[in-house]
C-alpha positions as CSV (number, residue, x, y, z in Angstrom):
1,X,-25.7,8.5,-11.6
2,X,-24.8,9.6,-15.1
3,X,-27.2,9.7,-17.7
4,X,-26.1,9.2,-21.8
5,X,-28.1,9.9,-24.9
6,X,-26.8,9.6,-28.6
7,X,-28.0,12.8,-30.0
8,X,-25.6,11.8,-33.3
9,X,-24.8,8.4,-34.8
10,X,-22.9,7.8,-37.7
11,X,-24.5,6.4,-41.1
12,X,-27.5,8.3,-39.5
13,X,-30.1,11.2,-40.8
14,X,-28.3,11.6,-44.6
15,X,-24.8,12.0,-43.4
16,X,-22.1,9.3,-43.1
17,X,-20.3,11.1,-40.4
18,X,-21.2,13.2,-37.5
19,X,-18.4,15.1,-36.0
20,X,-16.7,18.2,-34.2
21,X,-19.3,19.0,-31.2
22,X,-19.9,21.7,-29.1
23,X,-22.5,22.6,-26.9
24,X,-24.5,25.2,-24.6
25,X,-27.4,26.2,-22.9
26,X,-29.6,28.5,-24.0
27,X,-31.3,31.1,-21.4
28,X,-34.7,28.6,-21.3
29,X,-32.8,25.9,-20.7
30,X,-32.7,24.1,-23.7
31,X,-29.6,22.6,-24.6
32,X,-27.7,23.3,-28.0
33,X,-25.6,20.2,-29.5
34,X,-23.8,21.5,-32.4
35,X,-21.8,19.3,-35.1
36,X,-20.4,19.1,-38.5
37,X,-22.6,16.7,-40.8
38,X,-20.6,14.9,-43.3
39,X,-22.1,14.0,-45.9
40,X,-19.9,11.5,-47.7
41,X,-17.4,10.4,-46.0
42,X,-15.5,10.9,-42.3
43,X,-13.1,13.2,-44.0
44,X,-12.5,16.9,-42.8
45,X,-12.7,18.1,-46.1
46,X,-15.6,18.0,-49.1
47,X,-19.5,18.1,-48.2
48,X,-19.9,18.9,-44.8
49,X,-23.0,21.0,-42.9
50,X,-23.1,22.5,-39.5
51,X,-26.2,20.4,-37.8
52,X,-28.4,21.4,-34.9
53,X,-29.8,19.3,-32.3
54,X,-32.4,20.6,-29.4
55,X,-33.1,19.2,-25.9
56,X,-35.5,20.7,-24.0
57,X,-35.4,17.8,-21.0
58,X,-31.5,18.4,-20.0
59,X,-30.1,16.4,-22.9
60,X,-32.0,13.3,-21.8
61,X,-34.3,13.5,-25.4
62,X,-33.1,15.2,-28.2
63,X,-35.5,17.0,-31.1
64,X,-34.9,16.4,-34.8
65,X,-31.6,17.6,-36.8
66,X,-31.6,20.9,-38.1
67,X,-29.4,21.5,-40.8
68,X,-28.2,25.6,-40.0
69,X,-25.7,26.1,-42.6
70,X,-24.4,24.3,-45.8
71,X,-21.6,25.6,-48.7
72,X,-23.0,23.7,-51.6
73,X,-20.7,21.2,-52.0
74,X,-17.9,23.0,-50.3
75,X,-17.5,22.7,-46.2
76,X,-19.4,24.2,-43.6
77,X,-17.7,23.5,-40.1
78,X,-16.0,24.5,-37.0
79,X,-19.1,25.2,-34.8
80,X,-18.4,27.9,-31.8
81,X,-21.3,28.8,-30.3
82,X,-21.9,31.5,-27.5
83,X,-25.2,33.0,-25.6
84,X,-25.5,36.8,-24.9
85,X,-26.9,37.9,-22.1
86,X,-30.8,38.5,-23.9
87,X,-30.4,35.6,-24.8
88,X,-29.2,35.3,-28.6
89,X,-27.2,32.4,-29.8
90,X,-24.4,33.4,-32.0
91,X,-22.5,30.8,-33.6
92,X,-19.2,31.4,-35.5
93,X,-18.0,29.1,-38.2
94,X,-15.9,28.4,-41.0
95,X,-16.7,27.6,-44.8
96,X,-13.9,26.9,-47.5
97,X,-14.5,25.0,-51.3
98,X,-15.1,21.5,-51.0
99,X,-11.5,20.6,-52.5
100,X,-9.4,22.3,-50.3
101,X,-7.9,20.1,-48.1
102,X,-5.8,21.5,-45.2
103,X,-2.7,20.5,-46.6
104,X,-3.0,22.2,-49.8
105,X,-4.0,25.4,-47.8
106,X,-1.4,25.6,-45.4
107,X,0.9,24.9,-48.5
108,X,-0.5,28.3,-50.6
109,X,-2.4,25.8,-52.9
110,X,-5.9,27.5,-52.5
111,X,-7.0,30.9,-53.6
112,X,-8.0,33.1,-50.8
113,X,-12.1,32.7,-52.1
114,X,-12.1,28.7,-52.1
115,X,-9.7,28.8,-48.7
116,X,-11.3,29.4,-44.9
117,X,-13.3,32.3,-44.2
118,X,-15.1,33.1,-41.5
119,X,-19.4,33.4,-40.9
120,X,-21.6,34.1,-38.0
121,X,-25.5,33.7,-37.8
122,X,-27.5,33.7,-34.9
123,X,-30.9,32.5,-33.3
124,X,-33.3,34.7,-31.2
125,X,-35.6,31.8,-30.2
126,X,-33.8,29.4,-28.3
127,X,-32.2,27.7,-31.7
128,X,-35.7,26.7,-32.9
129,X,-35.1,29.0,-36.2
130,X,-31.9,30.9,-37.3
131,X,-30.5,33.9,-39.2
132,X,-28.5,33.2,-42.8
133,X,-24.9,33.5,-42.5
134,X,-23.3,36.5,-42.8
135,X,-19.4,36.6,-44.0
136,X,-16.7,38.5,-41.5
137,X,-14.0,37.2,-42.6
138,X,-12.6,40.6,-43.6
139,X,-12.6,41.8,-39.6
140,X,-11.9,38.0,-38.2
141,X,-8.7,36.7,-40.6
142,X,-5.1,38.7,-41.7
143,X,-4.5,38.3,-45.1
144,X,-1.3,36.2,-44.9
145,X,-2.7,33.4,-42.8
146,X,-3.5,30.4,-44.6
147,X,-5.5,27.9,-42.3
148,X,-8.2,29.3,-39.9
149,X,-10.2,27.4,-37.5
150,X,-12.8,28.6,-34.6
151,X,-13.0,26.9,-31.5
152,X,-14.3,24.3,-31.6
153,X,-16.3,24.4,-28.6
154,X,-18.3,26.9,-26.9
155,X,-17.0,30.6,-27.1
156,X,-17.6,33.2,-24.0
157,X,-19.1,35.7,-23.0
158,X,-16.9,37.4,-20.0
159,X,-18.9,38.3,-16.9
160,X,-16.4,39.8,-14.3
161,X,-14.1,43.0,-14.5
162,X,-13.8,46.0,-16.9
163,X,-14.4,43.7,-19.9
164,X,-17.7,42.4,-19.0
165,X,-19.9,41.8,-21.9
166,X,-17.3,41.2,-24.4
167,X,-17.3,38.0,-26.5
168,X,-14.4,35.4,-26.8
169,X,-13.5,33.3,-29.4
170,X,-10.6,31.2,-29.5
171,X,-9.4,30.5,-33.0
172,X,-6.1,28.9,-34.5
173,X,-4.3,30.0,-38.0
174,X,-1.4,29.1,-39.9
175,X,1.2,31.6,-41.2
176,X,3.2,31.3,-44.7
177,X,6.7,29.7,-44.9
178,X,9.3,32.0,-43.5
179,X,12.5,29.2,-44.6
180,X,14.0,28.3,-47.7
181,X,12.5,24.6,-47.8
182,X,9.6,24.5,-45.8
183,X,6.2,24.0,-47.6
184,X,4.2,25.6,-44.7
185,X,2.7,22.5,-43.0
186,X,5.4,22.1,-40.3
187,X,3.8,22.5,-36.9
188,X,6.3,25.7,-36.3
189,X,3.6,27.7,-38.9
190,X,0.6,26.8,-36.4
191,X,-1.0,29.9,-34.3
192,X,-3.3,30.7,-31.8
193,X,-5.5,33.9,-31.7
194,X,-9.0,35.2,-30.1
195,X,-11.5,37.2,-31.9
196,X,-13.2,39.8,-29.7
197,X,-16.3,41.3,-29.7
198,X,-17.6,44.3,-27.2
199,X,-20.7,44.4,-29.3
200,X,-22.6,41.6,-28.6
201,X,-21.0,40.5,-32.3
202,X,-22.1,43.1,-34.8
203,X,-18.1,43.8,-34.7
204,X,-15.1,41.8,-34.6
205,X,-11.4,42.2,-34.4
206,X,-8.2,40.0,-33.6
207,X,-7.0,40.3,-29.8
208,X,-3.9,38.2,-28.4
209,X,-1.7,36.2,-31.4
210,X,0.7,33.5,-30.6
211,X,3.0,31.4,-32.8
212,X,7.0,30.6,-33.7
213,X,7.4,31.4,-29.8
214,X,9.5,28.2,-29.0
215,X,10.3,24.8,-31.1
216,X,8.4,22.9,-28.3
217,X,4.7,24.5,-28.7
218,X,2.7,25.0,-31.6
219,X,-0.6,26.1,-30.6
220,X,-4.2,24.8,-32.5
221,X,-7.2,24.1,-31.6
222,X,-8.0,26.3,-28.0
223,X,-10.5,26.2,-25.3
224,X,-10.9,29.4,-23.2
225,X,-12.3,30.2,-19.7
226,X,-13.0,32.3,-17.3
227,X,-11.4,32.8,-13.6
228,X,-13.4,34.3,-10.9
229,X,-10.9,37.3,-10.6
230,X,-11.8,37.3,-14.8
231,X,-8.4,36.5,-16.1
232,X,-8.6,34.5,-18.8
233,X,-7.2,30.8,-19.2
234,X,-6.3,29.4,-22.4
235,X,-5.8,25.3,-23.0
236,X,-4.2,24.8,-26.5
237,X,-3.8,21.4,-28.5
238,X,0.0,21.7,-29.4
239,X,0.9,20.2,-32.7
240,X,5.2,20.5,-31.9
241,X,6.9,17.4,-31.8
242,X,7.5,17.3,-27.6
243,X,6.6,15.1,-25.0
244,X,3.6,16.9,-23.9
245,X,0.3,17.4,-26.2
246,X,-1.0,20.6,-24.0
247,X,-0.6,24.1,-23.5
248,X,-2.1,26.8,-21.9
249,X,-1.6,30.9,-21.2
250,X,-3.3,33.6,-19.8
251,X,-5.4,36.8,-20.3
252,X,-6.1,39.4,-17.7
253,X,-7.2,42.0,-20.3
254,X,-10.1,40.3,-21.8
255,X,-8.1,38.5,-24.8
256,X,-6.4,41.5,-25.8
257,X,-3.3,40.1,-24.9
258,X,-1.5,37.3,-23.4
259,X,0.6,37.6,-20.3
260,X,3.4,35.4,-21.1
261,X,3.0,33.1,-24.8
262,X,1.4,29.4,-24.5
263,X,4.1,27.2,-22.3
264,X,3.9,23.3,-22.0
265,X,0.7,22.1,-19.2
266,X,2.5,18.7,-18.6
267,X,-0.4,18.2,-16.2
268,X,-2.8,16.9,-18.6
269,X,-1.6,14.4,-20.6
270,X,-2.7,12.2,-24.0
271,X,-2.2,12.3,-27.5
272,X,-3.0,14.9,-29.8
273,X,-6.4,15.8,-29.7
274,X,-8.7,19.2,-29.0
275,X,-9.7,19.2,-25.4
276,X,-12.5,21.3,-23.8
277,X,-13.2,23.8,-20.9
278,X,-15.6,24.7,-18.2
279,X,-15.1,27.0,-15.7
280,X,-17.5,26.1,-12.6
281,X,-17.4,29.8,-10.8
282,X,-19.0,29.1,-7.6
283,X,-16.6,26.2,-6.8
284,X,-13.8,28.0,-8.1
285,X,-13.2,25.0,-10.3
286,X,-11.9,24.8,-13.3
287,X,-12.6,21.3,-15.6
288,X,-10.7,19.7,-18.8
289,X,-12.2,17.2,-20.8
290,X,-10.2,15.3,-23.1
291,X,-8.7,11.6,-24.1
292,X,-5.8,10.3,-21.6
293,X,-4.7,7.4,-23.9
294,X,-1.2,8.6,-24.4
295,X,-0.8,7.1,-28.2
296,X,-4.9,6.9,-29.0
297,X,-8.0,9.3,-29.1
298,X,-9.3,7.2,-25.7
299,X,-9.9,6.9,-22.2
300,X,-11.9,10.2,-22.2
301,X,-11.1,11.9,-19.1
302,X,-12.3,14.7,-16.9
303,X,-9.1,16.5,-14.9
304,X,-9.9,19.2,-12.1
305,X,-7.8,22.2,-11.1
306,X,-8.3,24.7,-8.4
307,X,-5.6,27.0,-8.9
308,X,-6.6,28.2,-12.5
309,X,-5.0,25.7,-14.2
310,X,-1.5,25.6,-13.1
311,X,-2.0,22.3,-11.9
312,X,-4.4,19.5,-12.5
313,X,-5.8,16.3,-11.1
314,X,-7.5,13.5,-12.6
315,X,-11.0,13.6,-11.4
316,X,-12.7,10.5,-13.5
317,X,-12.8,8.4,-16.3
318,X,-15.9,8.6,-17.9
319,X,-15.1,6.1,-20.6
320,X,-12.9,3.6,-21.8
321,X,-13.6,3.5,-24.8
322,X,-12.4,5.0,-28.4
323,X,-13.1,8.7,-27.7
324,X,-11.9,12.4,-30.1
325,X,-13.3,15.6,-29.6
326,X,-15.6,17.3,-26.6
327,X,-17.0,20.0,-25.1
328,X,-18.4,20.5,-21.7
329,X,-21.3,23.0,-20.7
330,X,-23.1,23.8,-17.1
331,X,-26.6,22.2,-16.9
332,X,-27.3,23.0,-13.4
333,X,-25.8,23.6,-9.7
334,X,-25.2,20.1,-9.5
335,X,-24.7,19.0,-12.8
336,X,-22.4,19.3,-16.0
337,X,-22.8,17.7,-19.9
338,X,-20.5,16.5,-21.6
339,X,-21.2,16.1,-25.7
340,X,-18.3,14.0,-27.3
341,X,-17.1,11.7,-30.0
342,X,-16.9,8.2,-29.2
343,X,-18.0,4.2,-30.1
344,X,-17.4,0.9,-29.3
345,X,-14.7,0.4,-32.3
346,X,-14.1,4.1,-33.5
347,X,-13.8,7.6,-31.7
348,X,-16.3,8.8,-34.5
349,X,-19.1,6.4,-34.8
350,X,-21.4,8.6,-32.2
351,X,-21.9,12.3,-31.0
352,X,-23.0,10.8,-27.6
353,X,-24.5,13.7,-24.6
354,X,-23.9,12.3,-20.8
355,X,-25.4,14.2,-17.8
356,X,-22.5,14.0,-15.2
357,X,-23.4,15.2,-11.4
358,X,-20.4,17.0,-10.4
359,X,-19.0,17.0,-6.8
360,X,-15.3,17.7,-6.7
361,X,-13.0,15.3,-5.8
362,X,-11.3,18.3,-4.3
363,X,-14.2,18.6,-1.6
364,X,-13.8,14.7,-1.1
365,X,-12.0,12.8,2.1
């Protein structure tokens, strides 16, 4: 039977807004539940903080809120956390000035210091205390791009093949006008990219990019996993005007590169929204999480493919409700979490944790 806990409610703890979660397990056990805190209002720009909440009980109890990284008054957000193998935490994020607004950046409105750059800090205790920030920005973004996002959702940490060791992060940008006319906010400017790491994040650089490949996918906001044979499968909100909401691509050189750019994954349908990945390696599994509602962030849904994501299945719906973002993490051999926005009214009035046994409907007759 599943389990639920609110480890974030809205109007809660100083902040009028709790959103964006991600979520993993640290070597002990404990489980991370990442989020932005904003302060004063549900808006994705102005006062925000990435927040920090600890379960040591499989995400049945949650410790208190941490606050791990504030920009004054600017915003602190896009939490994309990833354990090494000694077990550090390393959490990527991104900070920009608390007036600029995604519209006004895509548009060339915001000086490169006030616009997105990129931090990492990290935790050597489980998440119980953490490092300052640190800017890398400089290794992480190309000058020309304009919006930058990482994640959100878990990173990786590949475990199979040559590139074992090396950290993954998906990440999304947005490129500079290249028409007479456009302002830069047309979905045909969105991009998908990974930063790497084969140093367990002291260095970073830019592996695959993907963008103006065809009028029918823009790619945003990605979740990454990996394949037992270690290739690398990508699942991309798309922000083009088309039928479909989802992408996906490949890897099979750690990020470096993709094999083909992202095409449509008409197998997993809904509106607009990022969705998340987990890759369950001794089933051969791999899981989606996101809302089904075709016109609506609802109907959060868990899909099920076992042929590395070429084709999917609905496996359940875990709620009917008003649901937005998620991301999904391994608790044990028969378990998953799932952290996720939802509420009785709006998608955003909790961060809510549920403890899902997992036994695939593919093993089921």
């Amino acid at each position: 039977m599943d389990e639920s806990s609110v480890p974030y409610r809205a109007r809660t703890e100083g902040y009028t807004s709790f959103r964006i979660p991600a979520v993993v397990r640290a070597r002990s056990g404990t489980v991370l539940a990442f989020a932005e805190g904003r302060v004063a209002s549900a808006s994705d720009t102005g006062d925000i903080d990435v927040v920090l909440k600890r379960s040591a009980d499989g995400g049945r109890t949650w410790g208190p809120l941490q606050v791990l990284a504030r920009n004054g008054t600017g915003t602190a957000g896009n939490p994309a956390p990833v354990v090494l193998s000694g077990g550090r935490v390393l959490l990527l994020q991104v900070h920009n000035a608390a007036d600029a607004t995604e519209d006004r950046i895509r548009r060339g409105q915001v000086p490169p210091a006030d616009g997105r750059r990129v931090w990492i800090q990290h935790s050597d205790d489980d998440g119980a205390t953490w490092s300052p920030p640190r800017e890398i920005t400089d290794q992480a973004k190309r000058p020309e791009w304009r919006w930058y996002a990482t994640g959100p959702g878990h990173a990786l940490r590949l475990r199979r093949g040559p590139y074992a060791g090396r950290l993954v992060v998906p990440a999304n940008h947005s490129t500079p006008p290249a028409a007479d006319g456009d302002t830069g906010t047309e979905s045909r400017y969105n991009g998908g990219h990974a930063l790497l790491s084969d140093d367990d994040g002291a260095t970073w650089r830019i592996g695959y990019t993907d963008g103006d490949t065809d009028p029918c996918v823009a790619p945003n906001e990605t979740a990454a996993a990996e394949l037992p044979d270690g290739t690398l499968y990508l699942n991309t909100r798309s922000e083009a005007a088309a039928p479909w909401r989802r992408a996906d691509a490949r890897s099979q050189d750690g990020g470096e590169q993709l094999v083909a750019p992202f095409r449509p994954q008409a197998g997993l349908a809904g509106p607009v929204c990022q969705g998340s990945l987990l890759a369950l390696a001794d089933r051969d599994e791999l899981l989606y999480a996101g809302p089904a509602h075709p016109l609506a962030r609802a109907l959060l849904t868990l899909s099920t493919s076992r042929d590395g994501g070429l084709t999917w299945r609905c496996a359940r719906t875990v709620s009917g409700l008003p649901a937005g973002y998620s991301d999904l993490v391994r608790l044990d051999a028969a378990s998953v979490g799932l952290l996720y926005e939802t509420g009785d009214y709006s998608a955003y009035s909790t961060i809510t944790f549920r403890r899902i046994p997992w036994r695939s409907p593919h093993d089921q007759h």
